[in-house]
N, C-alpha and C positions, 0 to 999 in steps of 0.2 A: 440564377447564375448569370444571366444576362445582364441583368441591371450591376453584379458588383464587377463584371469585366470591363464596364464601360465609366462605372464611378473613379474618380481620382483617387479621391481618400482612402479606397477600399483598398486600391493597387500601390499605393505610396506608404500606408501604417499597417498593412496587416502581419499577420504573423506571418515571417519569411522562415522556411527550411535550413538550417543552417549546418546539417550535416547528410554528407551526400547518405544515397538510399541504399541499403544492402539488403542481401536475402535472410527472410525470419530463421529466429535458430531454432530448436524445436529441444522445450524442456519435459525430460522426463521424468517419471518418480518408480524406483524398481515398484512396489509395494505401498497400501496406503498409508497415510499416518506418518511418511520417512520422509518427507520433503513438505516444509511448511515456507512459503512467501509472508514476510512480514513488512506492514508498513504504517505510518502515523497518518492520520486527517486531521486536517486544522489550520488554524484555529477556525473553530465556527461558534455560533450564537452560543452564549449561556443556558445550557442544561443544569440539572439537578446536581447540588455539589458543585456548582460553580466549572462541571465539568466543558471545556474547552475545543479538546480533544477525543480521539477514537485508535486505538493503537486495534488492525483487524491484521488475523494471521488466516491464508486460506493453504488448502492441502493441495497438494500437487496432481494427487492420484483421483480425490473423489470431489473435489470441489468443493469440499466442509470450507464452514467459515467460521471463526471467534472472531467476536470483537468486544471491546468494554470502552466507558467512554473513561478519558482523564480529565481531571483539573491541569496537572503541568505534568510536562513529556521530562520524566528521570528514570536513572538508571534502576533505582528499588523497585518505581512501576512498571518500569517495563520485566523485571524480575519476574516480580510476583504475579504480572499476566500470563510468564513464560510457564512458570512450578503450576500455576493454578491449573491455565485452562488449554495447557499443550501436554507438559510434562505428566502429570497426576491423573489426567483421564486417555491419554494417547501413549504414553513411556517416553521415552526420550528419543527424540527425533535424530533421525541419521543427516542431514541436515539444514540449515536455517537460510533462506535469503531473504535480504532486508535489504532500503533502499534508501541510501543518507541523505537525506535534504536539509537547507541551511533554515528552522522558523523562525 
């Protein structure tokens, strides 16, 4: 810690905070299974299928995690991730947050 307070570089290019700090909000789920977080990873090294991506949904209440990897981030894949491995073993979720990012 001492050595990046006194480096240049460190104090001139690093990541600066660019939105003041507020207090965390606290997310809950009535029951399990009713609240899924969803979000994409990627692009990373070439897996199997040419898969790219990782589309991972975690549950709000017990901490479950799905993920599957992709080749390309669409709207059918993300579908068919949704009916396969949320909808068809959990029922239909009371509801979804997801977090848009521009790949």
């Amino acid at each position: 810690m001492e050595f990046v307070r006194k480096c240049d570089k460190c104090q001139r290019f690093s990541n600066v905070q660019k939105q003041p700090s507020q207090e965390l909000t606290i997310v809950t789920s009535p029951w399990p299974f009713a609240k899924w977080g969803i979000d994409f990873i990627g692009p990373l090294l070439k897996g199997r299928a040419s898969a790219r991506f990782d589309i991972v949904a975690i549950d709000y209440f017990t901490k479950w995690v799905e993920a599957t990897p992709l080749a390309k981030i669409t709207e059918a894949n993300t579908s068919k991730f949704l009916r396969k491995n949320i909808i068809c073993r959990f029922d239909i979720p009371h509801s979804l947050v997801g977090w848009k990012q521009n790949l």
